[in-house]
Backbone as CSV, one residue per row, in Angstrom:
resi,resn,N_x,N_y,N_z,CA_x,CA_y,CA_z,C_x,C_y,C_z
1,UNK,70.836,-108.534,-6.472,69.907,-107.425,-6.260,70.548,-106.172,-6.852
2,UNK,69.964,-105.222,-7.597,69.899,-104.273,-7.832,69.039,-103.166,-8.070
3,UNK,69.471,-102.245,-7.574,68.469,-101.113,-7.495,68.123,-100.349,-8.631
4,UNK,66.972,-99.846,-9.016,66.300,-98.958,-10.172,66.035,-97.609,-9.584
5,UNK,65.861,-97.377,-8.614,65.704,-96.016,-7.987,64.786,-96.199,-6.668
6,UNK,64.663,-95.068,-6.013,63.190,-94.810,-5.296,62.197,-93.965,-5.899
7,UNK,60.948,-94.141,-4.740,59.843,-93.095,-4.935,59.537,-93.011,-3.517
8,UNK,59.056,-91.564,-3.611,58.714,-91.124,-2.103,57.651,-91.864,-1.550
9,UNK,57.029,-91.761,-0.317,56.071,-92.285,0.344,54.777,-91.492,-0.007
10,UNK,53.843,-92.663,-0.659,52.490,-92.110,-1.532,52.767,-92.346,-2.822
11,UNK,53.977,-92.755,-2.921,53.688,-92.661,-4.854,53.684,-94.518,-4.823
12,UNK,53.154,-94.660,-6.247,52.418,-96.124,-6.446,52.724,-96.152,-7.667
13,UNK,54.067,-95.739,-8.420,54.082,-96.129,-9.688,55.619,-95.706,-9.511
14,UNK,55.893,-96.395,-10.518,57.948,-96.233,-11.093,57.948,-96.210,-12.440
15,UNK,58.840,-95.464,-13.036,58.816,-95.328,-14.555,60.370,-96.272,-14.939
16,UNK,60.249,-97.497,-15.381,61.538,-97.954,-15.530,61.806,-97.486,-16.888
17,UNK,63.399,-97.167,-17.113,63.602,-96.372,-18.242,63.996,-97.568,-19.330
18,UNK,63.572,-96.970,-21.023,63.527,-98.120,-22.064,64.893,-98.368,-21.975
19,UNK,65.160,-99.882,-22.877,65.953,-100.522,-22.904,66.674,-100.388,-21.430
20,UNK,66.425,-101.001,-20.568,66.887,-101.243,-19.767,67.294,-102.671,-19.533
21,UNK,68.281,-103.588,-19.237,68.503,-104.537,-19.417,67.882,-105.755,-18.375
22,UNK,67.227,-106.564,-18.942,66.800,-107.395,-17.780,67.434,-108.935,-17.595
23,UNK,68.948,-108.914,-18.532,69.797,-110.420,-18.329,69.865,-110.923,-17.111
24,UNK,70.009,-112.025,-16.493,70.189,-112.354,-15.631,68.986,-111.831,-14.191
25,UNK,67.967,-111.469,-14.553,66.615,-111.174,-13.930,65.619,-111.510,-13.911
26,UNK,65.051,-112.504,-13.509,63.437,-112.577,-13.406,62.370,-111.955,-12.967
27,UNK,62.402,-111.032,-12.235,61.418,-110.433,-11.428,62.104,-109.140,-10.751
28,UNK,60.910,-108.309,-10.755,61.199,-107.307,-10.194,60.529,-106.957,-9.135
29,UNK,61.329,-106.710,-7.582,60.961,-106.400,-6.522,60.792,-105.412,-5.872
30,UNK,59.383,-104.878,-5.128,59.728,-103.916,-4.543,59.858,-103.851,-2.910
31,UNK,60.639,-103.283,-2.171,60.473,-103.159,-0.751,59.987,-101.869,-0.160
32,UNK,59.327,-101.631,1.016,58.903,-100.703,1.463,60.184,-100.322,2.760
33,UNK,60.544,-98.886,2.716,61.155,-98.665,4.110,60.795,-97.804,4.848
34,UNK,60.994,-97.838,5.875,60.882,-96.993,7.092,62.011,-96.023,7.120
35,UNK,61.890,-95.245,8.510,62.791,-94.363,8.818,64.235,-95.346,9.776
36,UNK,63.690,-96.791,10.023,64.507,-97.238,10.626,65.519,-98.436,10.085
37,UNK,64.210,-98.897,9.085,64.814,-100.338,7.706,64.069,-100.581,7.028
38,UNK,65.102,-100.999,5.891,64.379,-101.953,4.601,63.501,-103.096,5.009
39,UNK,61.946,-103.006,4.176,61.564,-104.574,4.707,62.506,-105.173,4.084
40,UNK,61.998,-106.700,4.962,63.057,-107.695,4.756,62.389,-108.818,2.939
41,UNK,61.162,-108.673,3.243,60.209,-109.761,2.119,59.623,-108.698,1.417
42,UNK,60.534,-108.968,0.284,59.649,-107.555,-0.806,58.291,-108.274,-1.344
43,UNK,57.618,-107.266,-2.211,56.603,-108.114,-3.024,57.517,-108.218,-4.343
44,UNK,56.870,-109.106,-5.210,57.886,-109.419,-6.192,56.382,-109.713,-7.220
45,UNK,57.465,-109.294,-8.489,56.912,-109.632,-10.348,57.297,-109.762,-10.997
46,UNK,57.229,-110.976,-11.852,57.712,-111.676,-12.663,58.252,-110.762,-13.738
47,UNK,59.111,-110.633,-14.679,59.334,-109.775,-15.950,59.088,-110.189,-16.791
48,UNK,58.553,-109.819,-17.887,58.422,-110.070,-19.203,58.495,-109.050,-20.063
49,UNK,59.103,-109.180,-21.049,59.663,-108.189,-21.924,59.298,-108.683,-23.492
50,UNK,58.822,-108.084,-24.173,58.027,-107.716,-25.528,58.998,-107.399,-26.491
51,UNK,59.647,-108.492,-27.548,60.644,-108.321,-28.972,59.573,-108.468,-29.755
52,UNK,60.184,-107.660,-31.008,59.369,-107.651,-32.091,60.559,-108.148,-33.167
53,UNK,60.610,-109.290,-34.404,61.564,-109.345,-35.138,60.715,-109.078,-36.826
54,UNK,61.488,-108.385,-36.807,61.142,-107.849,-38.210,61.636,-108.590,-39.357
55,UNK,61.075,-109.187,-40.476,61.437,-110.246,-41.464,62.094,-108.970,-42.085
56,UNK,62.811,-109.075,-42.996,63.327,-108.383,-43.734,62.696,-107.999,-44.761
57,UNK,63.012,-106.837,-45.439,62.206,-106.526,-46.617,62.428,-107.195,-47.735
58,UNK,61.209,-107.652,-48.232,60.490,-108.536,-48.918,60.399,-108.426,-50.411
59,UNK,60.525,-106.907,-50.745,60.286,-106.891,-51.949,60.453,-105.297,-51.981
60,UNK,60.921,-104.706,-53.349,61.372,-103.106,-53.589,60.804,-102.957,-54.821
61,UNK,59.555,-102.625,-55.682,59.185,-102.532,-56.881,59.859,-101.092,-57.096
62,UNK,60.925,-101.148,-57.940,61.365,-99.912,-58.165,61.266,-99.701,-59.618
63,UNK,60.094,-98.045,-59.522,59.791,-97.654,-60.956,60.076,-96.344,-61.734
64,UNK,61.627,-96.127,-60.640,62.156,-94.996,-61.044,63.353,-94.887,-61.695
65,UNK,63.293,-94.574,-63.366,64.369,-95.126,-63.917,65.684,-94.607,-64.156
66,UNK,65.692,-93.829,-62.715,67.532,-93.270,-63.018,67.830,-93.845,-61.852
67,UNK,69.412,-94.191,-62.037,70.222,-95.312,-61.526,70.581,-95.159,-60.126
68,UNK,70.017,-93.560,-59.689,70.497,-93.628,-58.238,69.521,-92.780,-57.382
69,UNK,68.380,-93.295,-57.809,67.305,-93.315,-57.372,66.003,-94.408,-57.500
70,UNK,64.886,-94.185,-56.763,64.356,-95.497,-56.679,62.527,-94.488,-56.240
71,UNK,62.117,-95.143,-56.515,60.582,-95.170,-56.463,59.147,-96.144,-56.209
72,UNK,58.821,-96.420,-55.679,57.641,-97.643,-55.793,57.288,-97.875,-54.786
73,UNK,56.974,-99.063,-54.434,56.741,-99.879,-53.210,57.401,-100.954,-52.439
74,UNK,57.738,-100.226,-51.501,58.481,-101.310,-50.547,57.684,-102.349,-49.813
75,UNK,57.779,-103.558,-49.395,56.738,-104.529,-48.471,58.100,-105.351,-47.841
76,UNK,57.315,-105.433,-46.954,58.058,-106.559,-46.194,57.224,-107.617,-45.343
77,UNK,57.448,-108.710,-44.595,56.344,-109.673,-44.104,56.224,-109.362,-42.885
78,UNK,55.093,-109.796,-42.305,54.675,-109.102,-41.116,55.472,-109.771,-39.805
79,UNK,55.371,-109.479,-39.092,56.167,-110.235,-37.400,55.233,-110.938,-37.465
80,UNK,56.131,-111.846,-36.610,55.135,-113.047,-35.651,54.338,-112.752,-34.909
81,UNK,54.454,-111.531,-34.649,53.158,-111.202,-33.492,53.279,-109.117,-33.640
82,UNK,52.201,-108.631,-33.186,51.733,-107.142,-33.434,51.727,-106.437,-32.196
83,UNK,51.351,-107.589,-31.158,50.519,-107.042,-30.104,51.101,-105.817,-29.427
84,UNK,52.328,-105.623,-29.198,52.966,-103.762,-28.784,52.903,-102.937,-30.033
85,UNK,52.758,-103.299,-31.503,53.918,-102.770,-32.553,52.144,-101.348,-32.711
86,UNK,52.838,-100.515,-32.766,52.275,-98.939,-32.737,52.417,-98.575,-34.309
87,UNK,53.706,-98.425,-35.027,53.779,-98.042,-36.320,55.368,-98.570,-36.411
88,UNK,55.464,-98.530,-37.511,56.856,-99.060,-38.145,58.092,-98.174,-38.761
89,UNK,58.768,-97.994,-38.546,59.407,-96.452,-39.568,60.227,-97.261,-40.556
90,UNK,61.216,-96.459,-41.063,61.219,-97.145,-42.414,62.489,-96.333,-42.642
91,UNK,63.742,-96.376,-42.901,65.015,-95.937,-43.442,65.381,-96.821,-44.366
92,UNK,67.077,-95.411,-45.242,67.627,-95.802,-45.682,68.849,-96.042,-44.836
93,UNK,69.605,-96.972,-45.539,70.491,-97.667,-44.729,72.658,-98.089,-44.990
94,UNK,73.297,-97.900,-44.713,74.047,-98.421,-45.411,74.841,-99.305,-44.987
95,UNK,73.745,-100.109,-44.281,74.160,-101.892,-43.958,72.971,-102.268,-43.100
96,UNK,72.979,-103.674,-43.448,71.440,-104.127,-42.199,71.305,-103.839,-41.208
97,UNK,72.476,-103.299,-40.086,71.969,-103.201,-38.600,71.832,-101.592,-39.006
98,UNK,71.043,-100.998,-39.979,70.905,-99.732,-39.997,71.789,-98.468,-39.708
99,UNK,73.056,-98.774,-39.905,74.361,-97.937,-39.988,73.366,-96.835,-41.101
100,UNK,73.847,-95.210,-40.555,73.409,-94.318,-41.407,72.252,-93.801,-42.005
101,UNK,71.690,-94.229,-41.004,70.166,-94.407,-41.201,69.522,-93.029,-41.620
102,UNK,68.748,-92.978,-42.563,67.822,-91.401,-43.275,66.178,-92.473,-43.407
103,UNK,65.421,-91.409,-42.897,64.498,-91.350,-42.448,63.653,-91.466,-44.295
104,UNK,62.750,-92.661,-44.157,61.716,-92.407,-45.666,60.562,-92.429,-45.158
105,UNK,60.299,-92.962,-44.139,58.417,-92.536,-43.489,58.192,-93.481,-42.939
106,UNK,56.448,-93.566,-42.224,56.429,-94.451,-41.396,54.647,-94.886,-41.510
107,UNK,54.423,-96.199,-41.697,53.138,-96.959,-41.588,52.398,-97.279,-40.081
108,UNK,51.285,-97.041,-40.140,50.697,-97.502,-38.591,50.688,-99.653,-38.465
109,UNK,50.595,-99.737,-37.593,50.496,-101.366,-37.569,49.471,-101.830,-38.314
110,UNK,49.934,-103.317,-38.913,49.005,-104.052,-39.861,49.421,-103.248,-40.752
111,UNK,50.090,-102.344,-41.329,50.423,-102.303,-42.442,52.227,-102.607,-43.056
112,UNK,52.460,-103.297,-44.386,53.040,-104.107,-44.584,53.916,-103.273,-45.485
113,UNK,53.664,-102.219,-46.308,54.239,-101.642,-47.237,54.235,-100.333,-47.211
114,UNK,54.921,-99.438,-47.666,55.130,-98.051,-48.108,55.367,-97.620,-49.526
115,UNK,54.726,-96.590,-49.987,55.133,-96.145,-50.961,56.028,-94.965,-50.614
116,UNK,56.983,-95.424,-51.509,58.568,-94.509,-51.603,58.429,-93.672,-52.936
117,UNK,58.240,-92.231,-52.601,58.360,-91.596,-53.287,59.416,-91.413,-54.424
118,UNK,58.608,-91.397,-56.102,59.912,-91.281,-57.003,60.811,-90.344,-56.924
119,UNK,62.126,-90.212,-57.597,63.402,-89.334,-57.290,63.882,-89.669,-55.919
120,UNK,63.441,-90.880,-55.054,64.288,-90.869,-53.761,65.833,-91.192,-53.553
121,UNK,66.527,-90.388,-53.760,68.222,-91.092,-53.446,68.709,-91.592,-52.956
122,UNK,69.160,-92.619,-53.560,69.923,-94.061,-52.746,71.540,-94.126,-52.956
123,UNK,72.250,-92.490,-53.566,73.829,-92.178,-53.929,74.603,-93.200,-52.616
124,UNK,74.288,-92.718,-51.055,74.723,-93.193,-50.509,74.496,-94.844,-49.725
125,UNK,73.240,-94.688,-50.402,72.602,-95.942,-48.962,72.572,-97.302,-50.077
126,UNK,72.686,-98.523,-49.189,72.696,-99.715,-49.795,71.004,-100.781,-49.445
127,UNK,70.895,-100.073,-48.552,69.424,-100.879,-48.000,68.376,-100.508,-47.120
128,UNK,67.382,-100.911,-47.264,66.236,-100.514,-46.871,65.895,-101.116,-45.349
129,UNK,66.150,-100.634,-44.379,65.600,-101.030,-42.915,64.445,-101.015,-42.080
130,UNK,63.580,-102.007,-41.401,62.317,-101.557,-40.517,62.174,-101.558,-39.858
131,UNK,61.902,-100.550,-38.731,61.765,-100.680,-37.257,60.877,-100.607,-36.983
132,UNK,60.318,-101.618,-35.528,58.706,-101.304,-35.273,58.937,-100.077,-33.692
133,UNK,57.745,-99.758,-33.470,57.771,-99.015,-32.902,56.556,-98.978,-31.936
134,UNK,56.459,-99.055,-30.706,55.418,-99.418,-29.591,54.953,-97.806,-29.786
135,UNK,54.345,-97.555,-28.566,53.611,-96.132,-28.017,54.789,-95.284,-26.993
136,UNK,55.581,-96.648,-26.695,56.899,-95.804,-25.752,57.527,-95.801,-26.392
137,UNK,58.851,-96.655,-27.412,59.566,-96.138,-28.198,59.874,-96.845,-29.148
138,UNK,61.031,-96.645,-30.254,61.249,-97.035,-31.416,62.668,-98.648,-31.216
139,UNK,61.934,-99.522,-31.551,62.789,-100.644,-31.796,64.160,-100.003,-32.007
140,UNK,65.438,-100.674,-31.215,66.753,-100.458,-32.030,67.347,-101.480,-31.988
């Protein structure tokens, strides 16, 4: 058992904060107390928690012809599934788990590609990263 916080008496909602870890958890319980004790039989709910895996980018049509810069269209393939994904953002990178990350823009869901503006500088960065992004927050 572990605790997430309280709420006063009358409130009917808890804000659990993102990424919060749910290893070793199935369900989340709540108990009601008094001024004298904890109930003993909470009500209880199952957890389920919503990943999104992002295929990697797919393809870089680059039509900008100086050597340390890049231009065109980026795509990548869609997730296995949409159903949280809000919009996607889109960095440069200088390694896959997004070390160094600079910001190039961001697509709403169902969409697969961006156009990357020509003259964009890539002096420092080695790769292109995608994060999806729900209505609460940004994949990390």
């Amino acid at each position: 058992k572990s605790s997430l916080g309280n709420v006063a008496s009358g409130v009917n909602t808890f804000a659990v904060s993102e990424d919060t870890s749910i290893t070793g958890f199935s369900h989340l319980v709540v108990y009601s107390q008094s001024s004298l004790q904890e109930q003993t039989t909470p009500v209880a709910f199952a957890l389920s928690d919503t990943g999104v895996t992002i295929p990697s980018v797919t393809a870089m049509t680059d039509l900008d012809l100086d050597a340390t810069e890049v231009g065109g269209t980026l795509s990548w393939a869609s997730p296995t599934s949409e159903a949280e994904v809000d919009k996607y953002f889109i960095y440069l990178a200088t390694d896959t788990a997004g070390a160094g990350a600079s910001a190039v823009g961001n697509v709403n869901a169902g969409t697969f590609s961006l156009s990357v503006s020509a003259e964009t500088s890539i002096t420092s960065f080695s790769h292109f990263v995608v994060y999806a992004s729900s209505t609460l927050f940004e994949q990390t």
